[in-house]
Biopython code that builds the backbone (N, CA, C, O; Angstrom):
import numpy as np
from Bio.PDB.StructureBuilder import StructureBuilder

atoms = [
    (1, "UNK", "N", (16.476, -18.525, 12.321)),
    (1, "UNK", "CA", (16.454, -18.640, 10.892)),
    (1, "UNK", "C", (15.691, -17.430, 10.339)),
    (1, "UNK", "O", (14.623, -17.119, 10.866)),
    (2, "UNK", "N", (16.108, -16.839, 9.461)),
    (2, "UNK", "CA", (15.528, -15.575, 8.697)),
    (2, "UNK", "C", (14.538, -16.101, 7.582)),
    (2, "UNK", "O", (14.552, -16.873, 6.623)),
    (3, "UNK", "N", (13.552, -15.137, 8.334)),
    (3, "UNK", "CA", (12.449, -15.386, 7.412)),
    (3, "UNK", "C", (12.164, -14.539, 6.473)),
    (3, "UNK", "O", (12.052, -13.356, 6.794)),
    (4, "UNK", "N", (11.942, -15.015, 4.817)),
    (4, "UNK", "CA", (12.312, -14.146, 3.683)),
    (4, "UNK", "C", (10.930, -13.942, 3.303)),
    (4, "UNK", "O", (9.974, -14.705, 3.164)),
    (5, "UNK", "N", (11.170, -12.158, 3.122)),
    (5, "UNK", "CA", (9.729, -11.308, 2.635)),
    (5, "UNK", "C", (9.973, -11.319, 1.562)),
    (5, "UNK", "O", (11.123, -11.373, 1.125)),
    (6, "UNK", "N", (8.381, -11.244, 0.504)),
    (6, "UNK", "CA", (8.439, -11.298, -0.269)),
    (6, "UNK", "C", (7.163, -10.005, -1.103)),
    (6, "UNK", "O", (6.433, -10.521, -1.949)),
    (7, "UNK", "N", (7.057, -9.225, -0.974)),
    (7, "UNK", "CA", (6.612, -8.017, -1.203)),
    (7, "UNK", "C", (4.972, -8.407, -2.391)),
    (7, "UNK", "O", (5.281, -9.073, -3.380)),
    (8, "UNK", "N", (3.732, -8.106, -2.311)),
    (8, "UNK", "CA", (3.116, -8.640, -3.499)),
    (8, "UNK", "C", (2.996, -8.325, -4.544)),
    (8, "UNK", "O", (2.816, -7.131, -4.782)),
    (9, "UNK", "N", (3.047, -9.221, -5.526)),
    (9, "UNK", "CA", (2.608, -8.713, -6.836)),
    (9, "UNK", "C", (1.081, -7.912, -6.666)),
    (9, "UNK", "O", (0.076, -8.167, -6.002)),
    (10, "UNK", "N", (1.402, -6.957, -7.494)),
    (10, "UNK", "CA", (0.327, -6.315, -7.930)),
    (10, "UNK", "C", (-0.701, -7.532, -9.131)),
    (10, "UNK", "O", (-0.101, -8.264, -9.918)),
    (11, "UNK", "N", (-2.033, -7.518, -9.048)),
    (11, "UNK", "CA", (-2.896, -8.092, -9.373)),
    (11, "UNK", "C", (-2.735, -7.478, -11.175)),
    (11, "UNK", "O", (-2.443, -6.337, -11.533)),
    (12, "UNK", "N", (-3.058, -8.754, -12.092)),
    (12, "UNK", "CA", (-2.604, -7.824, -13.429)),
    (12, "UNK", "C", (-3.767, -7.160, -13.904)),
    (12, "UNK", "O", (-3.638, -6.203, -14.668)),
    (13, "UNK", "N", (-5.044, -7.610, -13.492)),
    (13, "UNK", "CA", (-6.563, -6.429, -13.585)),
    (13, "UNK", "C", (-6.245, -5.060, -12.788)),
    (13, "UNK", "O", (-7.144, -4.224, -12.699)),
    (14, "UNK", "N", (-5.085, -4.839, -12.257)),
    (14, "UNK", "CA", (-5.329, -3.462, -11.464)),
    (14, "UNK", "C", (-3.304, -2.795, -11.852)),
    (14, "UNK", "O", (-2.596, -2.032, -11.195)),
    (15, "UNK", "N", (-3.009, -3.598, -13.257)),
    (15, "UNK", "CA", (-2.126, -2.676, -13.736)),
    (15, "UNK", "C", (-2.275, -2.810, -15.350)),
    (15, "UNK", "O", (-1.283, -2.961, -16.063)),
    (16, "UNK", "N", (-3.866, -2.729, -15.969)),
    (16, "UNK", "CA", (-4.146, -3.149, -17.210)),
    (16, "UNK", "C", (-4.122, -1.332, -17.801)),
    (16, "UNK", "O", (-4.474, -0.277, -17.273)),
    (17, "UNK", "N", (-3.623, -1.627, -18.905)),
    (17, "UNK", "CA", (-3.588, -0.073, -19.493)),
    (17, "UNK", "C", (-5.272, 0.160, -19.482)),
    (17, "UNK", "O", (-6.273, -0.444, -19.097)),
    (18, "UNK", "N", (-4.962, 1.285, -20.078)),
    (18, "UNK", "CA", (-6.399, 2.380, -20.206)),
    (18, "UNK", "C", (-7.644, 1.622, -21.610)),
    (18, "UNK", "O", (-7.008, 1.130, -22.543)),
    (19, "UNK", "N", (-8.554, 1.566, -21.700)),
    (19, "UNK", "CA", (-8.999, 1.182, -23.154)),
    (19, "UNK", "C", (-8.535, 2.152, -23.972)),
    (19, "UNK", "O", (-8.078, 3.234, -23.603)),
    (20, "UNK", "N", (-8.702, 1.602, -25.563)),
    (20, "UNK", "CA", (-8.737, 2.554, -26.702)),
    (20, "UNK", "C", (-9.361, 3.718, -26.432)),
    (20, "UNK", "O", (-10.405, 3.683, -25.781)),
    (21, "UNK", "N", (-8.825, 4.962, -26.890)),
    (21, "UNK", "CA", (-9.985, 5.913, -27.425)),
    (21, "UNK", "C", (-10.882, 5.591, -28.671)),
    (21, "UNK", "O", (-10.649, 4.785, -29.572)),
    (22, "UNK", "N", (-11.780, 6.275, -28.532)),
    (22, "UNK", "CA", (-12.638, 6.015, -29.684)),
    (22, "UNK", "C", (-12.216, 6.777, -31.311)),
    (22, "UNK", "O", (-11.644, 7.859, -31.172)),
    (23, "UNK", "N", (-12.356, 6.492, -32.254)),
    (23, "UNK", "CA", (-11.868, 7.095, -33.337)),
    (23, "UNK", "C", (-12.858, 6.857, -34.275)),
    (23, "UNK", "O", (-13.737, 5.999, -34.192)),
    (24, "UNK", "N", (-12.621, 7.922, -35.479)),
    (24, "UNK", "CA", (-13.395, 7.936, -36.606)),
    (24, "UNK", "C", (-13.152, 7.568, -38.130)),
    (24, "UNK", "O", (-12.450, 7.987, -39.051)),
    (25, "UNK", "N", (-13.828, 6.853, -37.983)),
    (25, "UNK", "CA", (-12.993, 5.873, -39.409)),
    (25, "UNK", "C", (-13.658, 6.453, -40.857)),
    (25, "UNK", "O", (-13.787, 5.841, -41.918)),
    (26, "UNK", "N", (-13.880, 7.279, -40.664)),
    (26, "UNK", "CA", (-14.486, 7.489, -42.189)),
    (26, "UNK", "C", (-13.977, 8.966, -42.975)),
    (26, "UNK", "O", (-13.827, 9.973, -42.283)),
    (27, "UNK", "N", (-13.797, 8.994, -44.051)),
    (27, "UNK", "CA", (-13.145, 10.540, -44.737)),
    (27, "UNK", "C", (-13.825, 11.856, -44.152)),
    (27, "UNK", "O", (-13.242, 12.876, -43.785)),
    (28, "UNK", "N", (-15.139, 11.609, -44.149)),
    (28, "UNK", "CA", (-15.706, 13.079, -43.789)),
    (28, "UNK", "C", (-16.331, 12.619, -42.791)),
    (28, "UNK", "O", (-16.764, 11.495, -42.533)),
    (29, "UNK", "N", (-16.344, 13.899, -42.073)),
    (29, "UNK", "CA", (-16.836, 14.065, -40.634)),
    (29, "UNK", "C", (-17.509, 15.312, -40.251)),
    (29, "UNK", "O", (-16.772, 16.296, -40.318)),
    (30, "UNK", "N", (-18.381, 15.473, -39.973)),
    (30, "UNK", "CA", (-19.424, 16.423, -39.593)),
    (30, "UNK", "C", (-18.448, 17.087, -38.000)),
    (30, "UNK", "O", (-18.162, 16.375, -37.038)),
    (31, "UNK", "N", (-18.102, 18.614, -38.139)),
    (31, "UNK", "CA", (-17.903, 19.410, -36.828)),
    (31, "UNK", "C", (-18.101, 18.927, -35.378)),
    (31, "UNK", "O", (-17.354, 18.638, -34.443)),
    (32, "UNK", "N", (-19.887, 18.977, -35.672)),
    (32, "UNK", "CA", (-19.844, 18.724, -34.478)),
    (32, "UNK", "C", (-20.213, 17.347, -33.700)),
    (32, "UNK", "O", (-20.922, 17.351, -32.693)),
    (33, "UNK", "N", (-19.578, 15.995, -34.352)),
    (33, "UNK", "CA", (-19.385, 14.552, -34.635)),
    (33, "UNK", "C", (-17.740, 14.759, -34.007)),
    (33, "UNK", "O", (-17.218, 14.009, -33.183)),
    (34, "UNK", "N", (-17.403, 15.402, -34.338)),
    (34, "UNK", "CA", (-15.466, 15.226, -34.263)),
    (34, "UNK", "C", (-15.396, 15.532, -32.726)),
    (34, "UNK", "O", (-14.969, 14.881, -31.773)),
    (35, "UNK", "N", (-16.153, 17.143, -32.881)),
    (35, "UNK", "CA", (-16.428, 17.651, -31.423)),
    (35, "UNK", "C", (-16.656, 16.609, -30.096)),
    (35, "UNK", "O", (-15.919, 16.509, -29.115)),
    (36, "UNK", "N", (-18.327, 15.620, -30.476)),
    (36, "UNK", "CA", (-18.450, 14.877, -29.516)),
    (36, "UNK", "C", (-17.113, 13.788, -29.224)),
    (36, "UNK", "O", (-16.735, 13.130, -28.255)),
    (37, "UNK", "N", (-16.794, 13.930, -30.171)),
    (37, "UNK", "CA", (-15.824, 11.970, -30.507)),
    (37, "UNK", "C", (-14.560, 12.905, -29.456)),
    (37, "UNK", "O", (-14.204, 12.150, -28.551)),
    (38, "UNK", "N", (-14.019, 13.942, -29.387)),
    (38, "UNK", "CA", (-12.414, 14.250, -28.507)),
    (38, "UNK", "C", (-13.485, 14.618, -27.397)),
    (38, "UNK", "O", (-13.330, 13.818, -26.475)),
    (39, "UNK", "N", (-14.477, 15.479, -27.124)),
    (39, "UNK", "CA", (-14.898, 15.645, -25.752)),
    (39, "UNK", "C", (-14.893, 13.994, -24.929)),
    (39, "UNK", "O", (-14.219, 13.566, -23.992)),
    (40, "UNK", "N", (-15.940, 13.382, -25.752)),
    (40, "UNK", "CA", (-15.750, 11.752, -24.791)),
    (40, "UNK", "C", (-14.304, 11.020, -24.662)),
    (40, "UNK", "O", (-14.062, 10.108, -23.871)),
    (41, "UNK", "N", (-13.316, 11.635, -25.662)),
    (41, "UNK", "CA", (-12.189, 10.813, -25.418)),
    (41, "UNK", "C", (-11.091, 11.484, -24.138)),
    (41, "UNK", "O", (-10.226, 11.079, -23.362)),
    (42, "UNK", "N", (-11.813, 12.819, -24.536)),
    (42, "UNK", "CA", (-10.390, 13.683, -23.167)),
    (42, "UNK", "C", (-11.011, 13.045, -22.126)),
    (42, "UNK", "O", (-10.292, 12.345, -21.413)),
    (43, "UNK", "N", (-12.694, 13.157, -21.758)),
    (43, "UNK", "CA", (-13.118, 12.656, -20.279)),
    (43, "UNK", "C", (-12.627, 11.548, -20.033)),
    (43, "UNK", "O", (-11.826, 11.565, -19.099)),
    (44, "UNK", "N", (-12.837, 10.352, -20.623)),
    (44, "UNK", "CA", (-12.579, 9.080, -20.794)),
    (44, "UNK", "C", (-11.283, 9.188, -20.149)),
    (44, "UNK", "O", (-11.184, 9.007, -18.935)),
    (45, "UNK", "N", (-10.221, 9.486, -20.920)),
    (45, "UNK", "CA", (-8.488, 9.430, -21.062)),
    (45, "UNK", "C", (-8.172, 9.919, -19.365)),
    (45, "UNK", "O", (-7.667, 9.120, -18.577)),
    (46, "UNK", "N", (-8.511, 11.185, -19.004)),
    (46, "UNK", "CA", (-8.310, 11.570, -18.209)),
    (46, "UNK", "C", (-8.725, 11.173, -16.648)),
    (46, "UNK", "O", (-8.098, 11.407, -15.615)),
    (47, "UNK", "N", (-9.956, 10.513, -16.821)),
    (47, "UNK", "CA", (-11.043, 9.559, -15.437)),
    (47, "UNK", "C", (-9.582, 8.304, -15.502)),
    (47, "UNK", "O", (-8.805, 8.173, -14.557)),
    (48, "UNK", "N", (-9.483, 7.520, -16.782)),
    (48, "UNK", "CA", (-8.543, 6.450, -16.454)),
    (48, "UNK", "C", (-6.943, 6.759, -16.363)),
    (48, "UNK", "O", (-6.033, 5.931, -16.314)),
    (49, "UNK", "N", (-6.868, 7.966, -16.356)),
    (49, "UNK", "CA", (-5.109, 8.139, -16.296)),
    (49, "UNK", "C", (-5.037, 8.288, -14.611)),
    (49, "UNK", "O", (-4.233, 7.778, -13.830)),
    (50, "UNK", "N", (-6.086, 9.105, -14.375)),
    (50, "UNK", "CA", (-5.916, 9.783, -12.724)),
    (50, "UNK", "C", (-6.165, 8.609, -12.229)),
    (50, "UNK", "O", (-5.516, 8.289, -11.233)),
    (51, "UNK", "N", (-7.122, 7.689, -12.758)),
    (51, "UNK", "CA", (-6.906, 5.878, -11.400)),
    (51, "UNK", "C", (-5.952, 5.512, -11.059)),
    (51, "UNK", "O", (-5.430, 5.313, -9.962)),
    (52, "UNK", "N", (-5.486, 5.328, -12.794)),
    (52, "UNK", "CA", (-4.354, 4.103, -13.130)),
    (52, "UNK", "C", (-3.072, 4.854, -12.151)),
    (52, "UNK", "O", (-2.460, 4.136, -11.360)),
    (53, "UNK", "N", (-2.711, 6.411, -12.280)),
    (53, "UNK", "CA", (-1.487, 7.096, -11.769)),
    (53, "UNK", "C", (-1.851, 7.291, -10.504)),
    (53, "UNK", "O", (-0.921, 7.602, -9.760)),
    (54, "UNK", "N", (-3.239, 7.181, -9.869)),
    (54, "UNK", "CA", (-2.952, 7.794, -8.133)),
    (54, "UNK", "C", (-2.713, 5.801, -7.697)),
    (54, "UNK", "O", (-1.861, 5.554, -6.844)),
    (55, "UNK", "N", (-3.628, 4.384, -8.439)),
    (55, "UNK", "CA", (-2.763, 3.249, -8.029)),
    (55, "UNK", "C", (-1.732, 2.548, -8.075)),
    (55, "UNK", "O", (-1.415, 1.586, -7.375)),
    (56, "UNK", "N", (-0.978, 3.247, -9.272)),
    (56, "UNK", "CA", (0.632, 3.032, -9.706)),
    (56, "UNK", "C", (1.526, 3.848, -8.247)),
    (56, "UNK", "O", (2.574, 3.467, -7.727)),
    (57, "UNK", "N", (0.696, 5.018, -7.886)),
    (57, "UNK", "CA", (1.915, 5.875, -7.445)),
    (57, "UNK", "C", (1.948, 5.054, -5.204)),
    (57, "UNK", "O", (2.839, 4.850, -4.380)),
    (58, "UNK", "N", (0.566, 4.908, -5.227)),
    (58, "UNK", "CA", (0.357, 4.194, -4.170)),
    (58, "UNK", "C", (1.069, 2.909, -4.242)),
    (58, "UNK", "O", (1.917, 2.634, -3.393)),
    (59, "UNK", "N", (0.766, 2.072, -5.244)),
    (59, "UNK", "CA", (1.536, 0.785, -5.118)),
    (59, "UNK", "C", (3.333, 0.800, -4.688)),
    (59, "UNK", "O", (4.091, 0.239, -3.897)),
    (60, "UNK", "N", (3.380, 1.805, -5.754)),
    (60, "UNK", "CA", (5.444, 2.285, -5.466)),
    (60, "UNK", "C", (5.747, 2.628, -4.132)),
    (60, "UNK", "O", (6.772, 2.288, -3.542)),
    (61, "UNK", "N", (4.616, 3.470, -3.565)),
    (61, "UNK", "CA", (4.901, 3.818, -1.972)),
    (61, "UNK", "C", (4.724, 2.588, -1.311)),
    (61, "UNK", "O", (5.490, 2.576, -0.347)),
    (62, "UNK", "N", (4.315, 1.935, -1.354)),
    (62, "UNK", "CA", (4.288, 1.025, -0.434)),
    (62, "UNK", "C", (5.380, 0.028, -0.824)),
    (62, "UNK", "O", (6.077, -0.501, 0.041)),
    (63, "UNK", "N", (5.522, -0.217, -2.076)),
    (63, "UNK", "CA", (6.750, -1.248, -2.405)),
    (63, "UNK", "C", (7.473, -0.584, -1.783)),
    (63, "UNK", "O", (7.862, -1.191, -0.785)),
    (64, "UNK", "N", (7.939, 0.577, -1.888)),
    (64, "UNK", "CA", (9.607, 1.273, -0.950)),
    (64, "UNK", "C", (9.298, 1.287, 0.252)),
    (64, "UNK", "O", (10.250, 1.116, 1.013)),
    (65, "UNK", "N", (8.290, 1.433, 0.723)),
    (65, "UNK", "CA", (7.993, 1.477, 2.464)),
    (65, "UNK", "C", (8.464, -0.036, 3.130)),
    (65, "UNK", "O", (9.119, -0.006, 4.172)),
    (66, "UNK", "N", (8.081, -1.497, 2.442)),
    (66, "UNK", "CA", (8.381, -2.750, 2.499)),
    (66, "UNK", "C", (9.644, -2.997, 2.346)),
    (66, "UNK", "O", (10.015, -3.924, 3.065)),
    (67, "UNK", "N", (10.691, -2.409, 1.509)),
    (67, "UNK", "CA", (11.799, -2.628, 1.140)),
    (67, "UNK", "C", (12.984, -1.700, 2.261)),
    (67, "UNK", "O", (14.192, -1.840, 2.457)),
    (68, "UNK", "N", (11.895, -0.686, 2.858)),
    (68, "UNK", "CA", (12.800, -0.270, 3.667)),
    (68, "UNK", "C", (12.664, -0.916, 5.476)),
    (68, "UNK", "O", (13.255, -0.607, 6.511)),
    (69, "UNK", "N", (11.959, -1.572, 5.263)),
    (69, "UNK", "CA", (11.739, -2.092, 6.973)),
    (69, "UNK", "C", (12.414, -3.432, 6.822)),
    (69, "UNK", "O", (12.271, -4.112, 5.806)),
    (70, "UNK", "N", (13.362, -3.904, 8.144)),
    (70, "UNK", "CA", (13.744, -4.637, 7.870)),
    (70, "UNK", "C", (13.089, -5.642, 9.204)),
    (70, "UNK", "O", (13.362, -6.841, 9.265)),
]
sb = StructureBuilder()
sb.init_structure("model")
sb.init_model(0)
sb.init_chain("A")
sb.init_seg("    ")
for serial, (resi, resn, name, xyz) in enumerate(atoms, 1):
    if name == "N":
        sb.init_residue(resn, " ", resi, " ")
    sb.init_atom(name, np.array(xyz, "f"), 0.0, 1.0, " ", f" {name:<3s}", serial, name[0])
structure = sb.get_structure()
């Protein structure tokens, strides 16, 4: 009798988007206020894109690695 694989779900805490960036809600804004507010948002953006894309791209390898063994 064949026994049926079933490949795992990925956990939904470890395919949750990125948080908000931070933004500035008010008409005027001081230079170097704007300055700090995109420096913390590129670091930010960029620390959670490179997680989220090197455990997205790992998870896919392994889903096709499972799908190809029989």
């Amino acid at each position: 009798m064949p026994v049926k694989r079933t490949f795992p779900e990925a956990p939904a805490l470890l395919l949750k988007e990125c948080n908000p960036l931070k933004t500035i809600d008010k008409p005027e804004v001081k230079l170097s206020e704007l300055m700090d507010t995109v420096s913390k948002n590129y670091s930010k953006y960029h620390e959670c894109a490179a997680v989220t894309d090197a455990w997205q791209e790992w998870y896919k390898d392994q889903q096709k690695i499972f799908k190809e063994v029989k």
